[in-house]
PyMOL CGO cylinders between C-alpha atoms (Angstrom):
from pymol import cmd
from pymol.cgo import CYLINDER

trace = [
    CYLINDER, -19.78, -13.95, 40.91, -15.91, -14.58, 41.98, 0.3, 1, 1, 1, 1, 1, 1,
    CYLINDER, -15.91, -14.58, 41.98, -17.43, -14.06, 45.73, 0.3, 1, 1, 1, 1, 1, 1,
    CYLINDER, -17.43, -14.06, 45.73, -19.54, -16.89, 45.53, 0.3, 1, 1, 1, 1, 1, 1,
    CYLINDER, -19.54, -16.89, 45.53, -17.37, -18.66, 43.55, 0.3, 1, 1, 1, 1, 1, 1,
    CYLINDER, -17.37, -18.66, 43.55, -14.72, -18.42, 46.52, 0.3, 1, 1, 1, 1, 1, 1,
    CYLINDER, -14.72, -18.42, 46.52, -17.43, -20.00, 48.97, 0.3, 1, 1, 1, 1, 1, 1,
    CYLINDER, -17.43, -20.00, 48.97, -18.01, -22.45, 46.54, 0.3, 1, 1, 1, 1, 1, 1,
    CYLINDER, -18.01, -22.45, 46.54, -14.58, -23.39, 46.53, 0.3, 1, 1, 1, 1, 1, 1,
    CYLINDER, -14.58, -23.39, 46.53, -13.81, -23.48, 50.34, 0.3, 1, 1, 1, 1, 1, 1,
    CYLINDER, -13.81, -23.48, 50.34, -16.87, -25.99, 50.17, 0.3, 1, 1, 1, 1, 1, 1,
    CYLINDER, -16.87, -25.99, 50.17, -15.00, -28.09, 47.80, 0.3, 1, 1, 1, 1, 1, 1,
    CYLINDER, -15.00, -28.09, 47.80, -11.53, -28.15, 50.00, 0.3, 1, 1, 1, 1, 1, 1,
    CYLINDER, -11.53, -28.15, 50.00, -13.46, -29.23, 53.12, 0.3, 1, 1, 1, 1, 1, 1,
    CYLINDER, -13.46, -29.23, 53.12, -15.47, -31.88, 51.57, 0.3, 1, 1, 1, 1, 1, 1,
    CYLINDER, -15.47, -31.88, 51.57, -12.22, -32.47, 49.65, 0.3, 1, 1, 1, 1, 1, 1,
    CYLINDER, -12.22, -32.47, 49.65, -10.46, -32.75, 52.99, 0.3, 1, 1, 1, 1, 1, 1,
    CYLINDER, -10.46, -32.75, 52.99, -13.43, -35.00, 53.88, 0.3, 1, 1, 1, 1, 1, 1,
    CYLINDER, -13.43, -35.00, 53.88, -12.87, -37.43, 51.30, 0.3, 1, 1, 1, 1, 1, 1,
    CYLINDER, -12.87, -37.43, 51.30, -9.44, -37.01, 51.27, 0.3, 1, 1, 1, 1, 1, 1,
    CYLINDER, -9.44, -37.01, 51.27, -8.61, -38.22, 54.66, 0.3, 1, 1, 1, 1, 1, 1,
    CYLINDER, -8.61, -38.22, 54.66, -11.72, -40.91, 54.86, 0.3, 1, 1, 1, 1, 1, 1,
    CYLINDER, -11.72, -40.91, 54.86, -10.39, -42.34, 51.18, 0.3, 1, 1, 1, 1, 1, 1,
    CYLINDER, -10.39, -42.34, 51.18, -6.75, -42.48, 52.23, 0.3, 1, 1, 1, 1, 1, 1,
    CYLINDER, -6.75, -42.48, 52.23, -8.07, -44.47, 55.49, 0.3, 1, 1, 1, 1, 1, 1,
    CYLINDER, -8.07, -44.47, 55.49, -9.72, -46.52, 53.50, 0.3, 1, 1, 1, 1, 1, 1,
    CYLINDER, -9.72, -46.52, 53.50, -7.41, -47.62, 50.63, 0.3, 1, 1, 1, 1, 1, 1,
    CYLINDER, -7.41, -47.62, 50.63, -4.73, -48.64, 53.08, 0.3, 1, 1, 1, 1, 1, 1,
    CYLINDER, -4.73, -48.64, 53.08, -7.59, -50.65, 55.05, 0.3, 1, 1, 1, 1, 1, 1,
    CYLINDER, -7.59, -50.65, 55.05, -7.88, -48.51, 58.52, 0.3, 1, 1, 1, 1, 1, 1,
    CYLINDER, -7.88, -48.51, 58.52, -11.70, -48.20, 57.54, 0.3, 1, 1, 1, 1, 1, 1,
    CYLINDER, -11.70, -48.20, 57.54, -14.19, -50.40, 55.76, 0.3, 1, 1, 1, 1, 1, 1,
    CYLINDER, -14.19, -50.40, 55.76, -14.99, -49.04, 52.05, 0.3, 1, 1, 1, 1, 1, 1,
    CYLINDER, -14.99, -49.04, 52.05, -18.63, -48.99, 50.98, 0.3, 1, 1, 1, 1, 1, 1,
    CYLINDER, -18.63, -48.99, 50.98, -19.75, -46.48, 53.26, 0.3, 1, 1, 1, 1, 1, 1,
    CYLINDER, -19.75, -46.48, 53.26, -22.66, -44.82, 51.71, 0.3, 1, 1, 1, 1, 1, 1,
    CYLINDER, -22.66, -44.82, 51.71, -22.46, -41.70, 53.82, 0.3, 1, 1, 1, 1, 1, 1,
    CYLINDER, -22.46, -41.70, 53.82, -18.33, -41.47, 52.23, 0.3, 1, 1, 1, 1, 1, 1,
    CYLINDER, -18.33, -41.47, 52.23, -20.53, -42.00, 48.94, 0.3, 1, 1, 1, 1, 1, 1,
    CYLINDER, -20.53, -42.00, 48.94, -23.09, -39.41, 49.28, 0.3, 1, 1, 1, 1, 1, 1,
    CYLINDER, -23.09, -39.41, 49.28, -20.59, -36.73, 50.47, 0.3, 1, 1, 1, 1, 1, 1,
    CYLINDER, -20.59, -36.73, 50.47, -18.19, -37.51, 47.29, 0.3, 1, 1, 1, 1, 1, 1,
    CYLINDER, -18.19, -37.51, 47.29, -21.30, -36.92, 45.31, 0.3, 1, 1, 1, 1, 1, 1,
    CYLINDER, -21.30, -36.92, 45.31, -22.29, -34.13, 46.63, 0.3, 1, 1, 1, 1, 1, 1,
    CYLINDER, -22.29, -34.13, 46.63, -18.77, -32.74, 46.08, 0.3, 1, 1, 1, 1, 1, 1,
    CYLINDER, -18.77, -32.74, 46.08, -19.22, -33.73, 42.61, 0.3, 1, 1, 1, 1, 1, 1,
    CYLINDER, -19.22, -33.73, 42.61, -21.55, -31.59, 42.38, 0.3, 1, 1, 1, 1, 1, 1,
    CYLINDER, -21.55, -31.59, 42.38, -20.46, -28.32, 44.16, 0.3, 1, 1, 1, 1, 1, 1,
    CYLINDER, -20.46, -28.32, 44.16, -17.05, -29.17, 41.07, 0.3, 1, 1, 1, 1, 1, 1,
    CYLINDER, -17.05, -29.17, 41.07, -19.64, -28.56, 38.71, 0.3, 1, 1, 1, 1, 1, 1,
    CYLINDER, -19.64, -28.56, 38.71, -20.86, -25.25, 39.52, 0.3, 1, 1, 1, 1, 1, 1,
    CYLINDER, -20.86, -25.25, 39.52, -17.42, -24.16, 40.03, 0.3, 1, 1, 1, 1, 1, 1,
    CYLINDER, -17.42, -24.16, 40.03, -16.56, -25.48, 36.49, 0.3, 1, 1, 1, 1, 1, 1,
    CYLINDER, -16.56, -25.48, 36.49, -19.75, -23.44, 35.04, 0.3, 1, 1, 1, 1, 1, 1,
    CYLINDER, -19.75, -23.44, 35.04, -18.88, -20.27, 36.57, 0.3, 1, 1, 1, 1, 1, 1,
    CYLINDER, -18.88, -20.27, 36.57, -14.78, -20.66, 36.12, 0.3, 1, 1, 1, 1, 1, 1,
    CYLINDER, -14.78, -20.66, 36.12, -15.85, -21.06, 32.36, 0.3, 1, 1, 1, 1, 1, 1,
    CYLINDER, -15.85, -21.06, 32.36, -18.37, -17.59, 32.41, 0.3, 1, 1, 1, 1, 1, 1,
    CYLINDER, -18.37, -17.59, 32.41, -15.23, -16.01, 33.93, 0.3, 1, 1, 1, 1, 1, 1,
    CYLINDER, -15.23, -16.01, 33.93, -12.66, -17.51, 31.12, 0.3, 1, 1, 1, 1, 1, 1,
    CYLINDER, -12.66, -17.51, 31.12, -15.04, -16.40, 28.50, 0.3, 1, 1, 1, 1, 1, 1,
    CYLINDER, -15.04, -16.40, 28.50, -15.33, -12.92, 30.01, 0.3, 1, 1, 1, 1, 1, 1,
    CYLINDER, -15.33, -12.92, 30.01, -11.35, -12.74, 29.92, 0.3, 1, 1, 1, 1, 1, 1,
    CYLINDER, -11.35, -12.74, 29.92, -10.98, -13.80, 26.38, 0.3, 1, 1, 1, 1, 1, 1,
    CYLINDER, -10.98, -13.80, 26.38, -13.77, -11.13, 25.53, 0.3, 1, 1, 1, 1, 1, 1,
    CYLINDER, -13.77, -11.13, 25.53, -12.25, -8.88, 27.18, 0.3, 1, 1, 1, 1, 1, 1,
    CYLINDER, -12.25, -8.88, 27.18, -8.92, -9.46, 25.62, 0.3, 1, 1, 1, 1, 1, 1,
    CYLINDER, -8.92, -9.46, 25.62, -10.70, -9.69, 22.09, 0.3, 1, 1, 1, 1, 1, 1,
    CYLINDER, -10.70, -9.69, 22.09, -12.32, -6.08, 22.81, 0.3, 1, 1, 1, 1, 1, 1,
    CYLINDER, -12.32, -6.08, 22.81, -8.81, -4.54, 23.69, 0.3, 1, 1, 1, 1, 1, 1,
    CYLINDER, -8.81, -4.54, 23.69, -6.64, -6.31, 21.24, 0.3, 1, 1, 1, 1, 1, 1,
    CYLINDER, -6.64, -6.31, 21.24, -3.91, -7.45, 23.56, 0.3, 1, 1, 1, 1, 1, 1,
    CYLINDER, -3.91, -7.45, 23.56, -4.02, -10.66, 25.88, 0.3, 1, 1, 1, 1, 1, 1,
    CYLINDER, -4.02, -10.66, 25.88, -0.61, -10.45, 27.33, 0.3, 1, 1, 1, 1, 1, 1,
    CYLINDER, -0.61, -10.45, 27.33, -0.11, -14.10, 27.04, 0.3, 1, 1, 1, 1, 1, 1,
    CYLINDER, -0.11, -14.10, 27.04, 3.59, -14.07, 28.69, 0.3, 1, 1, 1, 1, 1, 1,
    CYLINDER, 3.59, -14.07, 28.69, 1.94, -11.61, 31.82, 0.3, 1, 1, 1, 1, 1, 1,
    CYLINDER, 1.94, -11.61, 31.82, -1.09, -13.97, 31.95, 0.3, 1, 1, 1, 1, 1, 1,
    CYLINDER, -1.09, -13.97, 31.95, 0.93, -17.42, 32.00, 0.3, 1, 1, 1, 1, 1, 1,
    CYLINDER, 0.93, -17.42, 32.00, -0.74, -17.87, 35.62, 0.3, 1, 1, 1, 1, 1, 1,
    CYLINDER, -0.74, -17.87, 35.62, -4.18, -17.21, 34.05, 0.3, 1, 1, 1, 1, 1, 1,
    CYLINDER, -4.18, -17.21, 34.05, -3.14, -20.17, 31.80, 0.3, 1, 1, 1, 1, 1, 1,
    CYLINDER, -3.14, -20.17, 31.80, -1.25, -22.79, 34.72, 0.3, 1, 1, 1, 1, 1, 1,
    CYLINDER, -1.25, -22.79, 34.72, -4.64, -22.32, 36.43, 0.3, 1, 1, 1, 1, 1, 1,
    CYLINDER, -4.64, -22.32, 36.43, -7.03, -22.88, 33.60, 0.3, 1, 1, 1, 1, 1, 1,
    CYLINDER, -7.03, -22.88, 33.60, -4.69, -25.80, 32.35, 0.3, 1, 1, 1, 1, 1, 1,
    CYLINDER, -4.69, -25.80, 32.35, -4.21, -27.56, 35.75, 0.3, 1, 1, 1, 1, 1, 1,
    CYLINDER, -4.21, -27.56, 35.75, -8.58, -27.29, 36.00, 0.3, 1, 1, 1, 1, 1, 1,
    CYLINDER, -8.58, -27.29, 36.00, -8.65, -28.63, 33.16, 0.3, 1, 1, 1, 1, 1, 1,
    CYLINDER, -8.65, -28.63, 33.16, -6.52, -31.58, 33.77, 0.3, 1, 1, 1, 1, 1, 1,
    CYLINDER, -6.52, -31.58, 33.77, -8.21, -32.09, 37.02, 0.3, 1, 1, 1, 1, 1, 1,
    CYLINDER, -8.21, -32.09, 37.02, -11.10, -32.81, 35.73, 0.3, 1, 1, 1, 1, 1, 1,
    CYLINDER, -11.10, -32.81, 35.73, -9.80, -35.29, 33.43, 0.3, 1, 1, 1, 1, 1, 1,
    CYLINDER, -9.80, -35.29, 33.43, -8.09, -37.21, 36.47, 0.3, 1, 1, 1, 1, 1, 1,
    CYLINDER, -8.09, -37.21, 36.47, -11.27, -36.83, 38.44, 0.3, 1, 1, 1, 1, 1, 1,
    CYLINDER, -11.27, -36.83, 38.44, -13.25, -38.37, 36.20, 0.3, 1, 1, 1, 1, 1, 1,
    CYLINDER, -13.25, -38.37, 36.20, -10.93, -41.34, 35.80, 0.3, 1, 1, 1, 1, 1, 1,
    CYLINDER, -10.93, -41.34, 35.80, -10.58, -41.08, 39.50, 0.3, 1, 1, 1, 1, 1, 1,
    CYLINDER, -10.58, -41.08, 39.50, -14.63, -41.66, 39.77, 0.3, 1, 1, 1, 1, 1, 1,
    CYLINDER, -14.63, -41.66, 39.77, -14.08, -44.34, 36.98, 0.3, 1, 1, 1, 1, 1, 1,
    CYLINDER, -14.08, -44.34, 36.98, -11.56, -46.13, 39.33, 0.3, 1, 1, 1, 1, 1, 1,
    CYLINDER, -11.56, -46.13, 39.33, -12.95, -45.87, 42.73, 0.3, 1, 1, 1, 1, 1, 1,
    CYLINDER, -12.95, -45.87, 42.73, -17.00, -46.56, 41.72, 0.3, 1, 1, 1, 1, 1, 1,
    CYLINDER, -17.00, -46.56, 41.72, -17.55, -50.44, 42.80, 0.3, 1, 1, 1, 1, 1, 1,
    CYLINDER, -17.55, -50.44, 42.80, -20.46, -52.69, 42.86, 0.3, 1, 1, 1, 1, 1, 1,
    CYLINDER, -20.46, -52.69, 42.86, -22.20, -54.00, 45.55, 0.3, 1, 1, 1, 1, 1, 1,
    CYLINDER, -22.20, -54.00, 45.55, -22.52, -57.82, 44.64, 0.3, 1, 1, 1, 1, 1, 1,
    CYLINDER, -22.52, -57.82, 44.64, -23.39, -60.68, 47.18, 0.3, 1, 1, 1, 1, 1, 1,
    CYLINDER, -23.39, -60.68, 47.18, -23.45, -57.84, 49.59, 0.3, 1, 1, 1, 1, 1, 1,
    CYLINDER, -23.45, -57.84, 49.59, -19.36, -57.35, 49.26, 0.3, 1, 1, 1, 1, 1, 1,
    CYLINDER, -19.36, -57.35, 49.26, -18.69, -54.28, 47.97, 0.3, 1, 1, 1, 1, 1, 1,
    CYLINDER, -18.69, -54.28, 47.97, -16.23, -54.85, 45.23, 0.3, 1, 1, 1, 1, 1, 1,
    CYLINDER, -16.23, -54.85, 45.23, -13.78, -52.12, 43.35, 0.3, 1, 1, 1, 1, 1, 1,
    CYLINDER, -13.78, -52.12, 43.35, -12.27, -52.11, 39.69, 0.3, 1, 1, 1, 1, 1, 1,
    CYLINDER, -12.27, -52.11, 39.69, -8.25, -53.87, 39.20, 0.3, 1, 1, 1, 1, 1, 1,
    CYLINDER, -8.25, -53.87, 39.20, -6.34, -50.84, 40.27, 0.3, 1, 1, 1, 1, 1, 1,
    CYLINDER, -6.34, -50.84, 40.27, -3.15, -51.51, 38.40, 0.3, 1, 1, 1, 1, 1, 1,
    CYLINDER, -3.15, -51.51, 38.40, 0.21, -49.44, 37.05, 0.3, 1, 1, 1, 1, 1, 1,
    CYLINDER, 0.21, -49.44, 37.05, -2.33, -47.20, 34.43, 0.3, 1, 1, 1, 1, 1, 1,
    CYLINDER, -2.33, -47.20, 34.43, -4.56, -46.39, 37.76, 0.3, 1, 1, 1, 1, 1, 1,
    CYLINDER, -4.56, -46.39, 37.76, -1.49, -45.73, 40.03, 0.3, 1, 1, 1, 1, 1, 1,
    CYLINDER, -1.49, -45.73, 40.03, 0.09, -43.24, 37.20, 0.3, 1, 1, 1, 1, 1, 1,
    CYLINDER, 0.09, -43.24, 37.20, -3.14, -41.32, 36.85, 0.3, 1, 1, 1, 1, 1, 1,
    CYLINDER, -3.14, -41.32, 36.85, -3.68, -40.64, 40.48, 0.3, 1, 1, 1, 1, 1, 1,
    CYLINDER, -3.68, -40.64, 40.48, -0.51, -39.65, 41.19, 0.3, 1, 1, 1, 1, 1, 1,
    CYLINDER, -0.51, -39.65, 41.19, -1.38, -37.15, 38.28, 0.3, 1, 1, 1, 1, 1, 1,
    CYLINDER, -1.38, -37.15, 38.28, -4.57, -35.85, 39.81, 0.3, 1, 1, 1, 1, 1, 1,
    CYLINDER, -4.57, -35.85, 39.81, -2.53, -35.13, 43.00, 0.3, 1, 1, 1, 1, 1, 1,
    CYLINDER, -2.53, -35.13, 43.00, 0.15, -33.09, 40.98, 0.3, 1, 1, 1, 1, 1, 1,
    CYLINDER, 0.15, -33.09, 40.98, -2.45, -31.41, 39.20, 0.3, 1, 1, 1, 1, 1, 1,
    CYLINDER, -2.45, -31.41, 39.20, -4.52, -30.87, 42.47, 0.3, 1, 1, 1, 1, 1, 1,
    CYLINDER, -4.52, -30.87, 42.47, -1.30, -29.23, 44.35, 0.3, 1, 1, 1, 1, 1, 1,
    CYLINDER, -1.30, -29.23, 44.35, -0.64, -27.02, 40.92, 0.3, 1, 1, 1, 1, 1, 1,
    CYLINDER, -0.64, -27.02, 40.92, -4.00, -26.16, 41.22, 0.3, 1, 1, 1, 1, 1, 1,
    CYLINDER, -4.00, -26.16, 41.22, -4.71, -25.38, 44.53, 0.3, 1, 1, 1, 1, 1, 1,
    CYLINDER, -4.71, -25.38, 44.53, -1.19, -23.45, 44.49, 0.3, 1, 1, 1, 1, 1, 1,
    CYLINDER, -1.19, -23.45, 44.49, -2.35, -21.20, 41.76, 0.3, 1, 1, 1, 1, 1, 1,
    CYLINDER, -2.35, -21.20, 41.76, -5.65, -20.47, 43.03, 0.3, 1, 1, 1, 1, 1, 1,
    CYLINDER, -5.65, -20.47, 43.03, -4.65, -19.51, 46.75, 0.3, 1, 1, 1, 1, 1, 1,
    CYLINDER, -4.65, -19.51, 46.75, -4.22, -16.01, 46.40, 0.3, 1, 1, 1, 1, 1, 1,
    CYLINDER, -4.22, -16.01, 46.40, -7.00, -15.14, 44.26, 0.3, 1, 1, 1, 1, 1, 1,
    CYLINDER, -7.00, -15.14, 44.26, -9.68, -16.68, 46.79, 0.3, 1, 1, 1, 1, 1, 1,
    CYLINDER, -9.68, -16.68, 46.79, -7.32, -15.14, 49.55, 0.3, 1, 1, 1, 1, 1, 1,
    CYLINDER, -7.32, -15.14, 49.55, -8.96, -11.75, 47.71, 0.3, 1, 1, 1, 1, 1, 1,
    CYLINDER, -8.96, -11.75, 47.71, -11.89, -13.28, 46.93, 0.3, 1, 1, 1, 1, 1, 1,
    CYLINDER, -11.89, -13.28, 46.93, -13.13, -13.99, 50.62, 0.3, 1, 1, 1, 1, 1, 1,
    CYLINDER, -13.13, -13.99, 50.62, -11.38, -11.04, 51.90, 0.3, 1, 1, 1, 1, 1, 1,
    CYLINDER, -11.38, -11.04, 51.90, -8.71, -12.63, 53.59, 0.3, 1, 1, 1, 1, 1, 1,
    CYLINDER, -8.71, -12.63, 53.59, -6.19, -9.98, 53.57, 0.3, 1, 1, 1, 1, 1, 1,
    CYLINDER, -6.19, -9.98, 53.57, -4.83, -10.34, 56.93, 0.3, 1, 1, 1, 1, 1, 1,
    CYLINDER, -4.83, -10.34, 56.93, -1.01, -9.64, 58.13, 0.3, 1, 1, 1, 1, 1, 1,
    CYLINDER, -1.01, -9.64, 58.13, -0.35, -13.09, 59.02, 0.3, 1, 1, 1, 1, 1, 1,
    CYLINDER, -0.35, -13.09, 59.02, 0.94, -14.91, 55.55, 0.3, 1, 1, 1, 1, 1, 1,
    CYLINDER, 0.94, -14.91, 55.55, -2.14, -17.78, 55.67, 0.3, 1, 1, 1, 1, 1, 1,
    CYLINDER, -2.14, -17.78, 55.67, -0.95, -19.13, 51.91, 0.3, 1, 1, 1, 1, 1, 1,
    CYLINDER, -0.95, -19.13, 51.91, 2.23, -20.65, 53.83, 0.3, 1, 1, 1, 1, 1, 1,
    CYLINDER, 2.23, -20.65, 53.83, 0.11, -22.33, 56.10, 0.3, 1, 1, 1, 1, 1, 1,
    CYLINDER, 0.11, -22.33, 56.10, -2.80, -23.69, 53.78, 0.3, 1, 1, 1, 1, 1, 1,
    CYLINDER, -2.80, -23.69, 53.78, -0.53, -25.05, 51.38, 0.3, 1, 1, 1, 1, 1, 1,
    CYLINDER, -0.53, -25.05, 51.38, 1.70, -26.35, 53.87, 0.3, 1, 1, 1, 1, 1, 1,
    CYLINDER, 1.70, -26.35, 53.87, -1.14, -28.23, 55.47, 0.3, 1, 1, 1, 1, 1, 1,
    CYLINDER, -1.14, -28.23, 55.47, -2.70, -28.92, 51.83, 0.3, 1, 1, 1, 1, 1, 1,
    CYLINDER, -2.70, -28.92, 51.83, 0.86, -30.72, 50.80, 0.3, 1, 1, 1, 1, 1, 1,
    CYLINDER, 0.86, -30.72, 50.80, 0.94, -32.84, 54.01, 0.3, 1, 1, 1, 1, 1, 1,
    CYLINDER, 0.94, -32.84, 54.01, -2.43, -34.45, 53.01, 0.3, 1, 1, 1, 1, 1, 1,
    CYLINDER, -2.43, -34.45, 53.01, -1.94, -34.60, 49.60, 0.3, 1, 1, 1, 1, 1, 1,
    CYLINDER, -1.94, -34.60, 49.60, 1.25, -36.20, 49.84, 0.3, 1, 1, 1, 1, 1, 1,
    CYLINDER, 1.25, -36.20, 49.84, -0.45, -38.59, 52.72, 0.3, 1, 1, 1, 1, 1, 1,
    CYLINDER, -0.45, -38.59, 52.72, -3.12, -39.20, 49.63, 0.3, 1, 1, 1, 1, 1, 1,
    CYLINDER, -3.12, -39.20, 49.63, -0.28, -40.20, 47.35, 0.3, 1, 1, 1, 1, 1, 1,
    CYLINDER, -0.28, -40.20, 47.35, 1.60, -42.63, 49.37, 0.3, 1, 1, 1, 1, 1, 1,
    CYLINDER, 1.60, -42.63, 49.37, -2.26, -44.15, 50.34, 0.3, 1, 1, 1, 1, 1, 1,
    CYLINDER, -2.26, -44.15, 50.34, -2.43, -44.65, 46.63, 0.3, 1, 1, 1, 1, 1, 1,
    CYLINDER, -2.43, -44.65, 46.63, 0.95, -46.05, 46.52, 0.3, 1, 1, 1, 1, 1, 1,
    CYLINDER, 0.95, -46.05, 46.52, -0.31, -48.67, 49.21, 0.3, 1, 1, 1, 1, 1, 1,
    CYLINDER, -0.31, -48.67, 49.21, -3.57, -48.99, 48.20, 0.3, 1, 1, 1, 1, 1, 1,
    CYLINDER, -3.57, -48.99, 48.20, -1.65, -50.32, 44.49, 0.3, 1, 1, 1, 1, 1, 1,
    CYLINDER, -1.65, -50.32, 44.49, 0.52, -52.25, 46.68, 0.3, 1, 1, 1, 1, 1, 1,
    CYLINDER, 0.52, -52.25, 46.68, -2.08, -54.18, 48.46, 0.3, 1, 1, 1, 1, 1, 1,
    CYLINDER, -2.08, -54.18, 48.46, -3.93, -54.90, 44.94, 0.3, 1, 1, 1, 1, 1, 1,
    CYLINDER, -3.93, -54.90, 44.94, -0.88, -56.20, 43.77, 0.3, 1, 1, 1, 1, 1, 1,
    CYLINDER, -0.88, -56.20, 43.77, -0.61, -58.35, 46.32, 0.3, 1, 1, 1, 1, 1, 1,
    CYLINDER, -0.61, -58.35, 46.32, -4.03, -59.66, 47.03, 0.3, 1, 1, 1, 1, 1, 1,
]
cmd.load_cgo(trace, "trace")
């Protein structure tokens, strides 16, 4: 189950990539929004995030049982357990208010977004810290998941290149709140 729950997750990054780079583009107006193949992929993203929620929660379960069988938990030596179950956790709740945000409506033929104001600013910047804790914490166990045990130190290099774009997607926020404001 972790195995394919690695491959489900380097699906998620590269769509997330996907939309990550096409969104950014698009909130600071280098590429007209509406696109419903930018649509389709986010939802099919959506929906890859789902099964990875399902099978990170049969895998939290099986921990806690686990824990319950043997008496101990070792809550101090299983504080990354917790960062990465806590950050999932709150990346869903920005993702969903991210969804709420970023889903307009097609009226007159001009495809038209919700006010994105101070509230919508502070909780993307949250999704992005939440996404970097995240994807930080998670590294090394799909490093061993996929088999990736290679000489070369690839964590460096994917979250190097993973806090380039997400810090890119933070200051496209940043303008994309600027240009609302004013608009």
């Amino acid at each position: 189950m972790r195995k394919f729950n690695a491959i489900v997750t380097a699906v998620i990054m590269l769509f997330f990539l996907i939309h990550m780079i096409w969104g950014g583009l698009m909130m600071t107006g280098m590429v007209k929004g509406g696109n419903k193949v930018f649509s389709a992929l986010s939802y099919t993203m959506v929906v890859f995030i789902c099964v990875h929620v399902v099978i990170a929660v049969k895998l939290t379960i099986d921990s806690i049982i686990a824990g319950i069988k043997s008496g101990t938990f070792y809550l101090k030596d299983n504080s990354l357990f917790l960062t990465r179950r806590i950050s999932g956790f709150a990346l869903l709740v920005f993702m969903a208010m991210h969804i709420l945000l970023f889903t307009g409506t097609n009226e007159g033929g001009v495809y038209r977004l919700k006010l994105f104001d101070m509230m919508g600013l502070i909780s993307q910047i949250l999704m992005v810290v939440s996404l970097i804790v995240h994807l930080v914490t998670n590294i090394p166990p799909l490093r061993i998941a996929l088999g990736l045990t290679d000489k070369r130190d690839l964590k460096s290099d994917v979250i190097l290149i993973l806090s380039v774009l997400l810090l890119l997607s933070g200051v496209a926020f940043i303008v994309y709140y600027i240009r609302w404001q004013v608009i």
